[in-house]
C-alpha positions as CSV (number, residue, x, y, z in Angstrom):
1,X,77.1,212.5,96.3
2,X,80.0,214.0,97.8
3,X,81.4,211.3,99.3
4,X,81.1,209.2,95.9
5,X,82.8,211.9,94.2
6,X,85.4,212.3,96.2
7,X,86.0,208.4,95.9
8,X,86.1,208.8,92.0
9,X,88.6,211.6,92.2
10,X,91.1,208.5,94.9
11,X,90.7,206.2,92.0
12,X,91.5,208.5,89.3
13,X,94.6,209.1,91.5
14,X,95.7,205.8,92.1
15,X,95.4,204.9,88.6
16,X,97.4,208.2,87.8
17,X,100.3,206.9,90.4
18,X,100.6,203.5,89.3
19,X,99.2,203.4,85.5
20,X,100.4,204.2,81.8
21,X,100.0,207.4,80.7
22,X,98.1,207.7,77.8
23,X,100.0,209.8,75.3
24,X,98.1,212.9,74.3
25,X,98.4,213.4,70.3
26,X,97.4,216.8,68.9
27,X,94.8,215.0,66.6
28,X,93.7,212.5,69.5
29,X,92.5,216.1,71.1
30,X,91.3,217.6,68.1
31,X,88.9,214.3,67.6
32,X,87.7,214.5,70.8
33,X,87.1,218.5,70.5
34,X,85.0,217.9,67.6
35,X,83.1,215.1,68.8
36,X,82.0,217.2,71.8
37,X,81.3,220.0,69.4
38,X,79.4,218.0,67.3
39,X,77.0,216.2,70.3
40,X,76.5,219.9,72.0
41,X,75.1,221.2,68.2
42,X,73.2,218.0,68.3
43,X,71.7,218.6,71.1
44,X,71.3,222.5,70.7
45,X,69.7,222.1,67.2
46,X,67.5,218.7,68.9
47,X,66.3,221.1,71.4
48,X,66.0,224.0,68.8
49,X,63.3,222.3,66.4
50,X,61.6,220.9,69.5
51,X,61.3,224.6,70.5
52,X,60.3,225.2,66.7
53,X,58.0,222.5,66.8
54,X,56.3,223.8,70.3
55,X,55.7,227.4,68.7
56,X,54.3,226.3,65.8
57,X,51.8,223.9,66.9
58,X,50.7,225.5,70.0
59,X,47.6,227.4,69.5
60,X,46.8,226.2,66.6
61,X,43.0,226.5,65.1
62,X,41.8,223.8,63.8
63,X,38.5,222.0,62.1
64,X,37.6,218.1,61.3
65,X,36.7,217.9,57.8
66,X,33.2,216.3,57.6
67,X,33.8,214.0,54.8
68,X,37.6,214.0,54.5
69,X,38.7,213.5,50.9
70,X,41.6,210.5,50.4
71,X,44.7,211.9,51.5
72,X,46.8,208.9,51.0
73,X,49.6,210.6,48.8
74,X,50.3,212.8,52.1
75,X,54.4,212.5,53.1
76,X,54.4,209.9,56.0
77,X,57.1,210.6,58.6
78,X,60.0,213.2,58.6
79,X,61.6,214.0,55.6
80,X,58.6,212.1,53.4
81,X,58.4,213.4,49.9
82,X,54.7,214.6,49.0
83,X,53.7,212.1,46.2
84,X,50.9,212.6,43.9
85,X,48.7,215.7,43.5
86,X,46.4,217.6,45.7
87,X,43.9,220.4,46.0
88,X,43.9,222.8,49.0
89,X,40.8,225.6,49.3
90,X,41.9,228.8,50.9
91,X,39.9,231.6,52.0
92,X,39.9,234.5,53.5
93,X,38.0,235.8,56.2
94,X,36.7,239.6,56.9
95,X,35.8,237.9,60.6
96,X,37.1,240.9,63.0
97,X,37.3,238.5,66.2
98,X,40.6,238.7,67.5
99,X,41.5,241.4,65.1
100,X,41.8,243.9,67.1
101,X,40.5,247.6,67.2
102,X,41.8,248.8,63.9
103,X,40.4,246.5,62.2
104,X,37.1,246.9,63.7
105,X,36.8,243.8,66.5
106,X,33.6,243.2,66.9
107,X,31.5,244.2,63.4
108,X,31.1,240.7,62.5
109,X,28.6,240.5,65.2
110,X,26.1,242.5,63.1
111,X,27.0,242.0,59.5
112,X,27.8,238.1,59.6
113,X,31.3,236.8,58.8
114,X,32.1,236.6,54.5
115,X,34.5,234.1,52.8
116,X,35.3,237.2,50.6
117,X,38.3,235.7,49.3
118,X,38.1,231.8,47.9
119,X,40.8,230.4,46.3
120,X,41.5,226.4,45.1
121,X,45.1,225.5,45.0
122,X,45.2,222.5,42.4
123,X,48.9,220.4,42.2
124,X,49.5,218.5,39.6
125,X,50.1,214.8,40.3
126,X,54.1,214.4,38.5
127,X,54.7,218.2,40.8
128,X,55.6,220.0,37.3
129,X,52.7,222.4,37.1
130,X,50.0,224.1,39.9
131,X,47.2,226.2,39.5
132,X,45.2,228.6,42.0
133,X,42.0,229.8,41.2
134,X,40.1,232.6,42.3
135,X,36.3,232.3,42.6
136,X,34.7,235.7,43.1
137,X,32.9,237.0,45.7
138,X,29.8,237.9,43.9
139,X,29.6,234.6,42.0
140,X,25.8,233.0,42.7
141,X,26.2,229.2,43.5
142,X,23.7,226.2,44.2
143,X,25.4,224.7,47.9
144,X,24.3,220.9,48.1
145,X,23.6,219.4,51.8
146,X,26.0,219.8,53.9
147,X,27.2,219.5,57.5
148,X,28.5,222.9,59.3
149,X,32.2,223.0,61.5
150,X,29.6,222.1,64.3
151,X,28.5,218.6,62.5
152,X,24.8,220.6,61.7
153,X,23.4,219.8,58.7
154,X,22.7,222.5,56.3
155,X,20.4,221.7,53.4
156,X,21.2,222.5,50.1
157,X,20.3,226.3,49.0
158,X,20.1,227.4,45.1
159,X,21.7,230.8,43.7
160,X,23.4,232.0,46.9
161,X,26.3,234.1,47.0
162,X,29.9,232.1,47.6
163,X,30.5,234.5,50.5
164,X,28.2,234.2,52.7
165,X,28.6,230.2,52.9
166,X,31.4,230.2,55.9
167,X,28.7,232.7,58.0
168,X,26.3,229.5,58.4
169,X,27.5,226.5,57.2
170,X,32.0,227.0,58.2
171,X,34.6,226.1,56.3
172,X,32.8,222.2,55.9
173,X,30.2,224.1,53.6
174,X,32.4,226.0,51.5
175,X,34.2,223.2,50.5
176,X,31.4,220.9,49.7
177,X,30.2,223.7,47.6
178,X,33.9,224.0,45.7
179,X,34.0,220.3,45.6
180,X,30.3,220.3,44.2
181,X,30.6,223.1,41.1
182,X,34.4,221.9,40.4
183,X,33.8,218.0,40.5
184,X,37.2,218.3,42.3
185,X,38.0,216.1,45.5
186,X,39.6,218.7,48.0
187,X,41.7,217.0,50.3
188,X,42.7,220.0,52.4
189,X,41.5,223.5,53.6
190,X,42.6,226.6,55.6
191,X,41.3,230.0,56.4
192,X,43.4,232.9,57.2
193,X,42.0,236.0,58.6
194,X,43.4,240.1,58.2
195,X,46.8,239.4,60.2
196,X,47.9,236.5,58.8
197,X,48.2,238.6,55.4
198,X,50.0,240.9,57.6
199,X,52.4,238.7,59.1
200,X,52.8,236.9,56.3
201,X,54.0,239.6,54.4
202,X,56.3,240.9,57.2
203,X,57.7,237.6,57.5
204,X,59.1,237.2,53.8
205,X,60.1,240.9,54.5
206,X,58.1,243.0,52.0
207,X,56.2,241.8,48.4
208,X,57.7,243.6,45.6
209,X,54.6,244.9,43.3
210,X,53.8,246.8,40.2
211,X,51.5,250.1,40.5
212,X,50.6,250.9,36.9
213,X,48.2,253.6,37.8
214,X,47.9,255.7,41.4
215,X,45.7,253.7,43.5
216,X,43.6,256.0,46.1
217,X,40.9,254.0,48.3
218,X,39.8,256.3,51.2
219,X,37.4,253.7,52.2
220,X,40.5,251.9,53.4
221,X,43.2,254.7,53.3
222,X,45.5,253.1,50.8
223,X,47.6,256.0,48.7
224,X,49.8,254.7,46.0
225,X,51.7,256.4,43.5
226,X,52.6,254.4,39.7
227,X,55.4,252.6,40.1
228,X,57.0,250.0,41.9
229,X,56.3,249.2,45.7
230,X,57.6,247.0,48.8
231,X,54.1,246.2,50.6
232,X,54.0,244.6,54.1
233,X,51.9,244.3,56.9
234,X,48.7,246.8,56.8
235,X,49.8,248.1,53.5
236,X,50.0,244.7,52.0
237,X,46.4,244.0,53.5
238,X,45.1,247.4,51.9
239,X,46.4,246.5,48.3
240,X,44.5,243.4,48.5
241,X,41.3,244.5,50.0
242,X,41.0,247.4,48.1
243,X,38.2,247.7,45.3
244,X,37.4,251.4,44.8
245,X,41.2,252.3,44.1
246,X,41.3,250.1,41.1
247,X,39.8,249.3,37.9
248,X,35.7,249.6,38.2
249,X,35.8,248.7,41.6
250,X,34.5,245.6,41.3
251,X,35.7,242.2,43.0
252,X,37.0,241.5,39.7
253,X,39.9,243.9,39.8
254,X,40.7,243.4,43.2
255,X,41.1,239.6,42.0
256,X,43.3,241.0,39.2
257,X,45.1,242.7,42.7
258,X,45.4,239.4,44.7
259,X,46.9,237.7,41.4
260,X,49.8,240.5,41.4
261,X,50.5,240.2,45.0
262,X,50.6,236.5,45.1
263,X,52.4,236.0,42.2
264,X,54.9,238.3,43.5
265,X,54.7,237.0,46.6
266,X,55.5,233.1,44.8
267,X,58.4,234.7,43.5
268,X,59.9,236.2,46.8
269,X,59.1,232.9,48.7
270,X,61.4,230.6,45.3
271,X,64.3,232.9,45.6
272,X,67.2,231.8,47.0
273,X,67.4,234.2,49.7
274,X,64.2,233.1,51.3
275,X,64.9,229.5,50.7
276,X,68.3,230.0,52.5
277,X,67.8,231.7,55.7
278,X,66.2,229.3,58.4
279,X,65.0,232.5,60.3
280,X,62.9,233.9,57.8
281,X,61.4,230.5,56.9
282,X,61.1,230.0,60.5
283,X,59.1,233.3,59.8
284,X,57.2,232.9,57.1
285,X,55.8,229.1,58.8
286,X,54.9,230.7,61.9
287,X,52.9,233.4,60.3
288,X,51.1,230.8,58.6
289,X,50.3,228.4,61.7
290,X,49.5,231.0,64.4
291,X,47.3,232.7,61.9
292,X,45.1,230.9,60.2
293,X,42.8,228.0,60.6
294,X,43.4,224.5,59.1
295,X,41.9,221.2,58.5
296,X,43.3,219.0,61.5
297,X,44.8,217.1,59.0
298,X,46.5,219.8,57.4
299,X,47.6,220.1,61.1
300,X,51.1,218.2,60.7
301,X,54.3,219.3,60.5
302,X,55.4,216.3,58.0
303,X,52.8,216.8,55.7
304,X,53.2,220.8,56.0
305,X,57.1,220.6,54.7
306,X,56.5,218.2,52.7
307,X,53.8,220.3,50.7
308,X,56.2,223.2,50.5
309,X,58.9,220.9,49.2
310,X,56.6,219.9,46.5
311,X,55.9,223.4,46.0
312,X,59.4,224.5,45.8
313,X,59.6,222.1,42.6
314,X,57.1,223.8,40.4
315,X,59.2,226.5,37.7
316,X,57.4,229.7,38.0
317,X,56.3,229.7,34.5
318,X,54.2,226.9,35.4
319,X,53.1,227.9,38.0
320,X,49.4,230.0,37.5
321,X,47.4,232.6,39.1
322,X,43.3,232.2,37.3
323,X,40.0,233.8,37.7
324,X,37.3,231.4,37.8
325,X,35.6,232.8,34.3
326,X,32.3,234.1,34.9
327,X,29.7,236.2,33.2
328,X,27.1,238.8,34.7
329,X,24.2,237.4,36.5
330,X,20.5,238.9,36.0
331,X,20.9,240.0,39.2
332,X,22.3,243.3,39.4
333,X,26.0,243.3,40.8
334,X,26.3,239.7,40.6
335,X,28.2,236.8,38.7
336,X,27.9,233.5,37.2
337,X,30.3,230.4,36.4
338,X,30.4,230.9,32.7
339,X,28.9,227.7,31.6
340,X,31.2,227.4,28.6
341,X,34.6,228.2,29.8
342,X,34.5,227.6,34.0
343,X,33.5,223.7,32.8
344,X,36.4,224.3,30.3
345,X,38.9,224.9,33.3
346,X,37.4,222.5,35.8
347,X,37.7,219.7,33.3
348,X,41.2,220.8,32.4
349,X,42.2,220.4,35.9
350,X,40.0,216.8,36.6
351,X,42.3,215.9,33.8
352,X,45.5,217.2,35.8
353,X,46.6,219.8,33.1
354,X,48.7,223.2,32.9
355,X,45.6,225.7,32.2
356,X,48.9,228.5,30.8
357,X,50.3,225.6,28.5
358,X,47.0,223.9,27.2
359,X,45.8,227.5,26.7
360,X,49.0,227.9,24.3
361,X,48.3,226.3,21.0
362,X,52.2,223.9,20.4
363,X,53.2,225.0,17.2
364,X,53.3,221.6,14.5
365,X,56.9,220.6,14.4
366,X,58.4,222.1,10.4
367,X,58.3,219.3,8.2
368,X,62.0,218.2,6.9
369,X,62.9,217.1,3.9
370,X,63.4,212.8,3.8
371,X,60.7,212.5,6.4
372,X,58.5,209.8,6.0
373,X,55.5,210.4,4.0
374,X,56.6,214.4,3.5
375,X,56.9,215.2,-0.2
376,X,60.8,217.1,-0.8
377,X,60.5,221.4,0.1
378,X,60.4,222.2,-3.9
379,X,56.8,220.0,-4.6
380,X,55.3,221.3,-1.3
381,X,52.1,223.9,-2.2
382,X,52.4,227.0,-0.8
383,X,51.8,227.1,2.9
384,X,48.3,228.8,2.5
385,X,46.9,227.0,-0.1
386,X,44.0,225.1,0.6
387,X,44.6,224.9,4.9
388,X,41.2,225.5,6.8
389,X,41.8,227.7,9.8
390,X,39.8,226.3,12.9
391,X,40.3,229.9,14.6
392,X,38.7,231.2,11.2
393,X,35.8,231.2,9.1
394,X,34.9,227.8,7.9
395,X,32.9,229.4,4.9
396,X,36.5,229.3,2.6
397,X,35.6,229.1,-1.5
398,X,38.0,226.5,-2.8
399,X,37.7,228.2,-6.2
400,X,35.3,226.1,-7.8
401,X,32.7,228.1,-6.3
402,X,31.2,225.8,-3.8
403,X,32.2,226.1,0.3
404,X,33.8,222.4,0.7
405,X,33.0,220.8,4.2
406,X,35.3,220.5,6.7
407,X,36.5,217.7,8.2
408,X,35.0,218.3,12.2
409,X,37.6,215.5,13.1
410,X,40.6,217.5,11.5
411,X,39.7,220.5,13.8
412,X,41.4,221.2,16.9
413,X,39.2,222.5,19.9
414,X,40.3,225.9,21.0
415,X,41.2,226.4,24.3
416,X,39.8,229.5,25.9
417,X,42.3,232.3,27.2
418,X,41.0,232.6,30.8
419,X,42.2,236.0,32.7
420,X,45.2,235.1,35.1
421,X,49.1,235.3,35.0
422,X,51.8,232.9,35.8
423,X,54.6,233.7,38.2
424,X,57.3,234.5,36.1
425,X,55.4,237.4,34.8
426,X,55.7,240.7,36.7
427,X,52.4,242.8,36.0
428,X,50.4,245.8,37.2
429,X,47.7,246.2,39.3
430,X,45.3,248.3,36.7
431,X,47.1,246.9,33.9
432,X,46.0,244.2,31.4
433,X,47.3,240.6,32.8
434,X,45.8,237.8,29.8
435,X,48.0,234.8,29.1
């Protein structure tokens, strides 16, 4: 090598002795400056995201759907766009493994491990509106046959509660038994346990939320005063586990709980400042990946941004935060789809629409003068007169006497209100949050 070298530096000589000279130009050297500039940050940020890419996947948990949904509208290759919609169930595990000792490692041993928080992420096909729906706890469902993470099957079970699906029959289960009372095909899934809240919230640094009254849970030791509050890591955990700080300590008003914090939490991952600083989103998608369990096809870096950039689209007026409506069950403690409005909501979302704007009755354009078969303003009868309100009593006395029929096909259905908030909405945790 030396030898070679040295006979590169004779030529260079010779052709310095006897050769032109090329003539060095001060923006000959500046192109050449940037050129090298440019193919050392090309090869510093080449060697960045395949660091990036490294951290994120490694370690990784992940599960084989048993009967994946059709995922053809996933974004193929880099850069893909995300076309069409999709539905995503997450849940939450209170599985200890792994937690560590504050969070009391190894209790799942003896009381079973809960999907206590389940949550269906629905986005819309055209990416203008998405919906995430929170199924209670409590709620008593039928689970059809199923097979387990383990490819077990589990036969179907009537009137159990959601939570204690994942124990025996994994992730696989619970979404077989989403798909099954929502008649919704569910073409991903992911769990996250107690940390991944944590570093979740840490990673976005801090969810901005709204304490309408003091919140005091000593079963978890969460103290919060009225008022307004930057929650991350165990604090952020507390405000969304916590029952007996808020409301009637049901799983009801801790949903009302998870709907302010994630709402909030929407609103902190659209701003500008998130979307603008690599590091934090850098962040934010390694708190995801190294802390929760996905669907292996969920797995995939491509399909990961691409979600998020389909995401990013959605206004946060459209986007919505629901409860699954349910009514009590005759078991005491316990909760059932309400077989009016839940069928309602699930049909509203088969149909891929907004649940906040179809539950907002569009006012009838004003009628203007010269329109087509509209009489002129003076001969118009008074706006009252004779109108049937579907939203009132249908028993209205035309004056003669006599209740006249009404037309069934002149009345429109009403949409019911169900309990949620959209994102551009800042509420309170005990407060009243109805669209």
């Amino acid at each position: 090598m030396a030898g070679k070298s040295g006979g590169q530096h004779g030529a260079r000589g010779t052709v310095a002795r006897h050769g032109r000279l090329r003539v060095t130009t001060a923006s000959g050297t500046l192109a050449r400056g940037i050129s090298g500039a440019l193919a050392v940050l090309l090869v510093s940020a080449l060697t960045f995201l395949a660091i990036v890419w490294w951290n994120l996947q490694s370690g990784v948990e992940t599960f084989d759907l048993a009967v994946p949904a059709n995922d053809e509208n996933a974004a193929q290759g880099s850069g893909a766009v995300f076309e069409g919609g999709v539905n995503i169930l997450l849940v939450g595990s209170d599985s200890r493994e792994g937690q560590g000792a504050e969070f009391g490692e190894g209790e799942e041993a003896a009381a079973g491990t809960l999907n206590d928080v389940n949550m269906l992420f629905h986005l819309s096909e055209d990416h203008s509106h998405a919906s995430l729906i929170s199924i209670p706890r409590d709620t008593l469902v039928d689970t059809p046959q199923c097979q387990n993470d383990q490819g077990e099957t589990q036969y179907e079970r009537y009137g159990v509660m959601i939570n204690s699906i994942l124990d025996s029959g994994g992730m696989n289960c619970v979404v077989a038994t989403v798909e099954e009372m929502s008649g919704l095909d569910i073409q991903y899934a992911a769990m996250v346990k107690f940390k991944g809240v944590i570093e979740m919230s840490n990673a976005v640094g801090g969810v901005d939320v709204c304490v309408e009254q003091p919140i005091s849970d000593s079963y978890i030791g969460l103290e919060l005063d009225a008022g307004m509050h930057s929650l991350q890591g165990a604090d952020a955990l507390k405000f969304l586990r916590t029952r007996h700080g808020v409301g009637d300590g049901s799983d009801l008003a801790r949903i009302t709980n998870q709907q302010v914090f994630m709402s909030a939490l929407f609103r902190k991952v659209k701003s500008d400042q998130t979307f603008s600083d690599p590091g934090r989103m850098y962040a934010i998608a390694r708190a995801a990946t190294q802390n929760m369990t996905l669907s292996s096809n969920l797995n995939n870096i491509d399909t990961l941004v691409s979600l998020a950039g389909a995401l990013s689209s959605v206004q946060l007026d459209k986007m919505a935060f629901v409860r699954l409506p349910v009514v009590e069950a005759a078991e005491a403690g316990r909760v059932v789809p309400d077989p009016d409005k839940a069928e309602v909501m699930w049909q509203m979302l088969r149909d891929d629409k907004s649940l906040f704007d179809a539950a907002q009755p569009t006012p009838a354009p004003e009628p203007q003068p010269g329109d087509e078969g509209t009489p002129p303003l003076q001969d118009q009868a008074e706006p009252d007169a004779g109108v049937v309100d579907p939203g009132a009593d249908s028993s209205v006395d035309d004056g003669t006497g006599e209740v006249p029929p009404v037309d069934e096909e002149t009345v429109t259905p009403q949409t019911p209100e169900f309990d949620g908030q959209t994102a551009d909405k800042t509420t309170c945790s005990n407060g009243d949050t109805l669209f």
